[in-house]
N, C-alpha and C positions, 0 to 999 in steps of 0.2 A: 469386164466385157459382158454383151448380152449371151445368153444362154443362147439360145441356137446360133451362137459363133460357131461353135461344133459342128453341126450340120455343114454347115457352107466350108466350111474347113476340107471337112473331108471327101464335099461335094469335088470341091475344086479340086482337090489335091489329088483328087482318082485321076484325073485329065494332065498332071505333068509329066507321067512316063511315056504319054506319045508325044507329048509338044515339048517334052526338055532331049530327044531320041535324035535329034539331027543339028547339033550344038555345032556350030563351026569354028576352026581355031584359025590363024593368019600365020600360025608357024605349026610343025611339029611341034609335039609336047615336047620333048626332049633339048630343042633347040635353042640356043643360047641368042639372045634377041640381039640388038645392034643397035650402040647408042645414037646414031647417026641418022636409025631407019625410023627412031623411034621418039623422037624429039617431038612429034606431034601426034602421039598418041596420048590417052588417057585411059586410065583404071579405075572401077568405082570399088572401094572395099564398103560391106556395109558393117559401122561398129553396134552393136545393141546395149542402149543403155550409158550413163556415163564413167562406167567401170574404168575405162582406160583413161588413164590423164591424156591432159593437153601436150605432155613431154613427151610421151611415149606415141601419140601421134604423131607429131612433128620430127622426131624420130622414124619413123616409116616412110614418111613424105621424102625426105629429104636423101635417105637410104638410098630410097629405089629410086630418086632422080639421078644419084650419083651413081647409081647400078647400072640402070638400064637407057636412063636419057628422056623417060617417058613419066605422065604426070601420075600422080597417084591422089584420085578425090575421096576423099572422106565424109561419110555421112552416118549422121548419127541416127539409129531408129529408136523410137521406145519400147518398151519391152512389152506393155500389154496391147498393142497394133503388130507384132513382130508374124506371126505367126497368117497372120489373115496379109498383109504387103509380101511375105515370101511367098505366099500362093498365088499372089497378082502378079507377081513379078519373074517369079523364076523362069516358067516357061517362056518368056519374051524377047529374043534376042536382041532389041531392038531397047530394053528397058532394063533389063537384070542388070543387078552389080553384077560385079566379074568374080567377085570374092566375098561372101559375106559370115559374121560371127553371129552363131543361134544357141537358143538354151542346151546344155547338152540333153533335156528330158523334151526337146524337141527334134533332136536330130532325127531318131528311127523314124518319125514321118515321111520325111524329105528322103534319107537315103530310101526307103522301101518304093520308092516310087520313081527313083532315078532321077531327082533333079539335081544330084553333083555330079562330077567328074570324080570317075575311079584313079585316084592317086598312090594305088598300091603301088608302081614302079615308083614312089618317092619314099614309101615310109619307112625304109633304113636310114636315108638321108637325112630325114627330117627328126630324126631323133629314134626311131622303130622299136624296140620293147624297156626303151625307157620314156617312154609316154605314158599317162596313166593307163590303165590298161582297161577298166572301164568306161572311160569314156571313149576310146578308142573301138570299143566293143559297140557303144551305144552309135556308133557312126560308119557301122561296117556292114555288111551283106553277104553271107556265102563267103565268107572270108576273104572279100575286096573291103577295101580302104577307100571311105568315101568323104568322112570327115575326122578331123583329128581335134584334139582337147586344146582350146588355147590356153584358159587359164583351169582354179580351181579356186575352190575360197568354200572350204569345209567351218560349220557351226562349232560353238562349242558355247561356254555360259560365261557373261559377267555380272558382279555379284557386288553390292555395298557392304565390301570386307567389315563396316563400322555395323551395320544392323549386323551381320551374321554375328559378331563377336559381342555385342548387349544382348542378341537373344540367345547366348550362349550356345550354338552352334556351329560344333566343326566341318571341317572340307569332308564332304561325305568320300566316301574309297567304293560303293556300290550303289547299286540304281537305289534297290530299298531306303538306303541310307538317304541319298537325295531328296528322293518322296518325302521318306520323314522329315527332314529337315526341313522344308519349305514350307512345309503343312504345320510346323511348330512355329517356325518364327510367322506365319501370317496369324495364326493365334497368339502368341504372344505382343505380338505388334509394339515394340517396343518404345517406341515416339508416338503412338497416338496416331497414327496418322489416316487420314479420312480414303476410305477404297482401297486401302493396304494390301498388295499381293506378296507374300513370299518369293513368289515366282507367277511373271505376269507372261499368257501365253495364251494368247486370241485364240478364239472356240473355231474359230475358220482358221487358224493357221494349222496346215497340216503338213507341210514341209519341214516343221522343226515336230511335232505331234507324232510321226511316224517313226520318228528316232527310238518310241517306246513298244510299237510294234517288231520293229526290225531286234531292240532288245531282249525279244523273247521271242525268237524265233521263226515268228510271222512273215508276212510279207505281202506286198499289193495283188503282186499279182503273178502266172506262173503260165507255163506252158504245157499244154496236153495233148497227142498225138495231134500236134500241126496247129494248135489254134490256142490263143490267150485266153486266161478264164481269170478273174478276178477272185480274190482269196480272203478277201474282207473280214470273211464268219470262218473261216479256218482257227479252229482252238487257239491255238500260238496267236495269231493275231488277235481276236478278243481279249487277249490275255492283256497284249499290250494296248489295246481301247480302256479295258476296265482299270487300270491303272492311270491312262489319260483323263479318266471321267473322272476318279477320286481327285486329280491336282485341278482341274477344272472345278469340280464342288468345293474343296475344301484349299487351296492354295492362291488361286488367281482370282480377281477381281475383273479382270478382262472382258468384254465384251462378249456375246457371243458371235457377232458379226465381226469380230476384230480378226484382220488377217496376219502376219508376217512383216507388216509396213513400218517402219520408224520404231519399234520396243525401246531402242535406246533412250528416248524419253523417259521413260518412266523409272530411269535408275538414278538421273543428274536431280541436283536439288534445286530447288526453286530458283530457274532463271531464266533468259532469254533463250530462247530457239530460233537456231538457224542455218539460212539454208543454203545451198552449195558453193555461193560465191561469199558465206559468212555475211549473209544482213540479217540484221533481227526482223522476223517475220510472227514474233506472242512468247508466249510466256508460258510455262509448263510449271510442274510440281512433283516432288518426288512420291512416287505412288507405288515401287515396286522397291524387293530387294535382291532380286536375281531377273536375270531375260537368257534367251537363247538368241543368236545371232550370227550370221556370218562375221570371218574374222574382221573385216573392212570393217565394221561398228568399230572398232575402238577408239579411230578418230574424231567421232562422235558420243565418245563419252570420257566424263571427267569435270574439270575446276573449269568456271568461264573464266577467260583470260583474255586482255586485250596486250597484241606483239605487232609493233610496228604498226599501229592503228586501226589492225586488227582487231575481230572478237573471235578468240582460236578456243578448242579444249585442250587442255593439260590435265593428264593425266596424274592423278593425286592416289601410290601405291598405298596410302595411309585409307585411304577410303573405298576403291577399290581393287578387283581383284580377277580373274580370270582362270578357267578351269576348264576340262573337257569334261563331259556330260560319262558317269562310272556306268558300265554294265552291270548285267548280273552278275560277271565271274570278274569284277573289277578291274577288267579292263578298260578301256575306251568304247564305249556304247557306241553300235555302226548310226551312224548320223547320215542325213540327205546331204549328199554333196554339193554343193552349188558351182556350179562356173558354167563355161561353154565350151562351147566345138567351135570348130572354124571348118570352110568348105570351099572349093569351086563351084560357081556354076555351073552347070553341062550346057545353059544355050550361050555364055559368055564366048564373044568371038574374037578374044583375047588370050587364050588358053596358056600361052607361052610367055606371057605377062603376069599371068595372074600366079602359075606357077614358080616366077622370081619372087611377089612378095612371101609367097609361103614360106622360101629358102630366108627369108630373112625373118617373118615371123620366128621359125624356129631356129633362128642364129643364137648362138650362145649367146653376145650381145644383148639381143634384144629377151629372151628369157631372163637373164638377170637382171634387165630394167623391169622385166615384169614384177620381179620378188620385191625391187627394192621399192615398189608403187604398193606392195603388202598382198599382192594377188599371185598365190600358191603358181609356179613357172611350171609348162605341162610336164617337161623333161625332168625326170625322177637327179640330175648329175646336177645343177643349178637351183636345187631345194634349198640350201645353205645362204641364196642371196636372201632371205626371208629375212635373216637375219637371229640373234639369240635370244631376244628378250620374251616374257613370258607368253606374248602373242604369237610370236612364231613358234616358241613349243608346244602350242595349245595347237596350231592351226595344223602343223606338221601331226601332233597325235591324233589330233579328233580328224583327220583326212585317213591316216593308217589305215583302220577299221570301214569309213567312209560306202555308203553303197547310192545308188545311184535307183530313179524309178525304173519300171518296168520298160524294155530294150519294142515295144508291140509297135507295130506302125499308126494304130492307133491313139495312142496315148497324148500326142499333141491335142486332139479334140475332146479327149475329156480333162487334159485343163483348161482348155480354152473356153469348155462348158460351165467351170465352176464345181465340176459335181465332186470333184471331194472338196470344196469349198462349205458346199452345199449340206454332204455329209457329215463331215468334222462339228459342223454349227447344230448339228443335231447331236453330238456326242453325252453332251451335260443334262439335260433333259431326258435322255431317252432311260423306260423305264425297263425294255427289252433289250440289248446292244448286239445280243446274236439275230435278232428278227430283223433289226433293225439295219446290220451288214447286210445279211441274205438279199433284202430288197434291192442296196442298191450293188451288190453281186450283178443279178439278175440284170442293173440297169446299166452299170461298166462293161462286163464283159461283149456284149455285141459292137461299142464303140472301139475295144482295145483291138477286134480283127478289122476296123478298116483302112482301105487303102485310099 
């Protein structure tokens, strides 16, 4: 997105706490709707992105018709337009979905400005402190319940078990360990192979990059009597910069405009690529020997295989491998969480509708199709649908430890900026990294207080 996305972001989004302030519902909240009344209603959920299958839509759809007798539309938004349509839309009664799923490192925007519905009288019902608690945190205000976590899908690393084991390298047990290790096998380079990363991790990607500030300590950002201040150049945080420059100089090959997009690439061996509906769309090369990713990559890495006329991956344990990223004290390194929040609208004039799909969102049911589609179920008591194999231990560890960005209302418009896009792509060059925080200190913090 362009850089002054930000601005307008936050232009707009100052103006939804008086135009989302007089939301109208067609029932009490509390009211149990009437299949009879409701046969010619319709509900817009918006889903972000293509995280949720086709099953697990149709599954909703078919739910709440049999629930409530009313229709339930489906629309899918993209993820980098998500943030600039929920500022056009929310305040609109006339155009808002009724119900929609956002990043959770966008929520604090949206709730700080009132564009949900406070569903604190639900969140016992709906699962209540067995919801992640983060992200619950990240969708709340003065301790109202404004949005709740739908899924999760915590990072963690996969790795060509076969290079690690010719360049003589074991599963590290600590960060150190890690470091070394990647920075040995991209020096050793065992096959020759042309742009060879150890560990391949875009100079722009800071979603998985922050994993080694958070490892030591550090943190984006904090809060100081009433106001967000960014914490860039905080010791602890440089700490975890100067350790991301060394695997950027000395382990990755990676762009420095390379963001978080596709990594899975770069661990398969030389074959076709492809994309969501399985067509071959080019041809790729194997160029890495470890990546970070959310746990959903694994279907996307492995053997090409064709099944049922098919081009699927099969995953080959002989070649690779999966692991969660070691801390300092050998634990699980706290990793960026990934998933979303789900919300009401406050101008949706649906209220008593929108609050049935919620009831099924968080049905047990429908959480354990979450697991079984491999996206972490919010509800801590259906973590088990994940299943046991070594993606689900990895996903279930490296979420434990899990932290989430900064809860500021501002914080949607500085991704939506780019600027630790922006930042991150200056890490590898820079020959100062504290001057170099400090600056954009100075340029984060006024963005993380807006409304």
């Amino acid at each position: 997105m362009k850089k002054t996305l930000g601005l307008a972001v936050a232009t707009t989004t100052a103006l939804l706490l008086t135009a989302c302030g007089g939301g109208g519902t067609t029932a009490s909240p509390g009211a149990s709707p009437s299949k009879a009344d409701n046969s010619k209603r319709t509900i817009t959920l918006w889903l972000a992105g293509s995280d949720t299958p086709q099953e697990l839509r149709t599954y909703l759809q078919d739910t709440f018709k049999t629930k409530t007798g009313a229709t339930l539309k489906i629309e899918e938004q993209a993820w980098p337009d998500l943030v600039t349509k929920l500022t056009t839309a929310l305040p609109d009664p006339k155009n808002t979905p009724d119900v929609v799923e956002l990043g959770n490192t966008q929520s604090p925007t949206f709730t700080n400005v009132g564009a949900f519905s406070d569903i604190s009288d639900m969140y016992d019902e709906l699962g209540g402190s067995k919801l992640l608690p983060s992200f619950v945190d990240a969708g709340s205000v003065d301790g109202k319940k404004y949005a709740l976590p739908y899924y999760f899908g915590s990072r963690y690393m996969f790795a060509r078990a076969d290079l690690w084991k010719e360049a003589g390298v074991a599963t590290p047990k600590t960060l150190d360990e890690f470091n070394t290790a990647v920075k040995t096998i991209t020096a050793k380079n065992p096959r020759n192979i042309k742009n060879f990363s150890g560990f391949f991790i875009g100079g722009q990607d800071w979603r998985n990059g922050i994993s080694w500030i958070f490892a030591n300590g550090g943190d984006l950002a904090k809060k100081e009597n009433g106001q967000w201040v960014s914490t860039l150049s905080d010791p602890n945080t440089v700490k975890g910069l100067q350790q991301l420059q060394d695997l950027y100089r000395n382990a990755s090959k990676a762009p420095a405009d390379a963001k978080d997009v596709t990594p899975w690439l770069y661990v398969n061996d030389s074959d076709e690529i492809l994309d969501d509906k399985q067509q071959v769309t080019g041809k790729t090369s194997l160029a890495a020997a470890t990546i970070m990713a959310p746990g959903w990559a694994h279907w996307s890495i492995g053997d090409l295989k064709t099944k049922d006329g098919k081009k699927v991956r099969e995953w080959n344990p002989a070649k690779f491998t999966a692991f969660v990223l070691p801390g300092n004290d050998g634990k699980p390194a706290p990793v960026f969480a990934g998933g979303s929040n789900i919300a009401i609208s406050k101008a949706s004039q649906n209220q008593d509708l929108a609050r049935e799909l919620m009831k099924i969102i968080f049905s047990g049911d429908y959480q354990q199709k979450l697991g079984g589609a491999g996206l972490g179920p919010a509800n801590s008591d259906y973590v088990s649908s994940l299943g046991s194999d070594e993606f689900a231990k990895a996903l279930i560890a490296s979420a434990s430890n899990s932290k989430l960005t900064p809860a500021a209302p501002g914080w949607a418009a500085v991704e939506s900026a780019q600027v630790m896009e922006e930042f991150f792509g200056k890490i590898r060059d820079a020959a100062d990294l504290t001057a170099l925080a400090k600056a954009y200190d100075a340029k984060i913090t006024p963005m993380l207080n807006m409304k």
